[in-house]
Residue, then its C-alpha position, 0 to 999 in steps of 0.5 A: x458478547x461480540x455484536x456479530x454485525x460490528x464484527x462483520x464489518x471489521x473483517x470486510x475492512x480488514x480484507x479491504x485494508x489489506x487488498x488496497x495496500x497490495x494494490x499500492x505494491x502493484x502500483x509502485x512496481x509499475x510506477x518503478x518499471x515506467x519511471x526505468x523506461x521513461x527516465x533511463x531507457x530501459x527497455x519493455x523486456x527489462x521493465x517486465x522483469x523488474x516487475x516480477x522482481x519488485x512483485x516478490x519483494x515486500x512492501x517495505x522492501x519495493x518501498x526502499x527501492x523506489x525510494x532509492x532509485x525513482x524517488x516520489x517526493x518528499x510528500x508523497x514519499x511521507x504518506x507512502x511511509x506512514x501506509x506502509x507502517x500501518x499496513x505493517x502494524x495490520x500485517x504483524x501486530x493487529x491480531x495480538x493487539x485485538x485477539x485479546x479485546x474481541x475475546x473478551x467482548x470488548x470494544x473494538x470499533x477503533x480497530x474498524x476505524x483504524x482499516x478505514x484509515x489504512x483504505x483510505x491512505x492507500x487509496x489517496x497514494x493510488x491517486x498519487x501515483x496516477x497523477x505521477x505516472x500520466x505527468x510522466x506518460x505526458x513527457x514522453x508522448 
């Protein structure tokens, strides 16, 4: 039998996972539009569109391109891989690999632990790209 107070609480941690890891799309698509401004001259039009454009590309895909184009960083770029396999894991994996176990009635208090990490690394990648971004706002004031 499931504990519906531990099932619970994976669902809140799962939404929290998933909201934190789109927060790290939205804020590399900005860091990718201002890094074009502030290192490159373009222009505020242009950055607008390269948002909307970064926006509807994946998470690994918007990764490649800062990676490519505005890199980060050969630490921040690492935790921005391992976040991105982890949220890949949860997008495409988690629900075959634990469907089963909380079927069942097994233990699944790895797989809340697991989102709290997630949460977690997105959130130190959001503090990050903070500090990349006001070290970049500081050159150009």
């Amino acid at each position: 039998m499931v504990n519906e107070s531990e099932f619970n609480e994976l669902c809140r941690v799962i939404g929290l996972a998933i909201l934190m890891s789109q927060k790290v799309q939205f804020a590399l698509a900005y860091y990718l539009a201002f890094h074009k401004m502030t290192n490159m001259g373009m222009s505020k039009a242009d950055a607008k569109k390269l948002i909307e454009k970064s926006l509807s590309k994946t998470l690994g895909g918007l990764v490649t391109a800062v990676k490519s184009e505005a890199p980060l960083g050969q630490s921040l770029t690492g935790k921005l891989e391992a976040l991105l396999k982890e949220r890949n894991w949860l997008a495409h994996e988690f629900d075959i690999e634990a469907t089963p176990i909380i079927a069942a009635g097994g233990e699944f208090g790895h797989f809340t632990e697991r989102m709290k990490a997630i949460t977690r690394d997105a959130h130190a990648v959001m503090v990050k790209l903070n500090e990349v971004g006001s070290t970049m706002e500081q050159k150009v004031n």
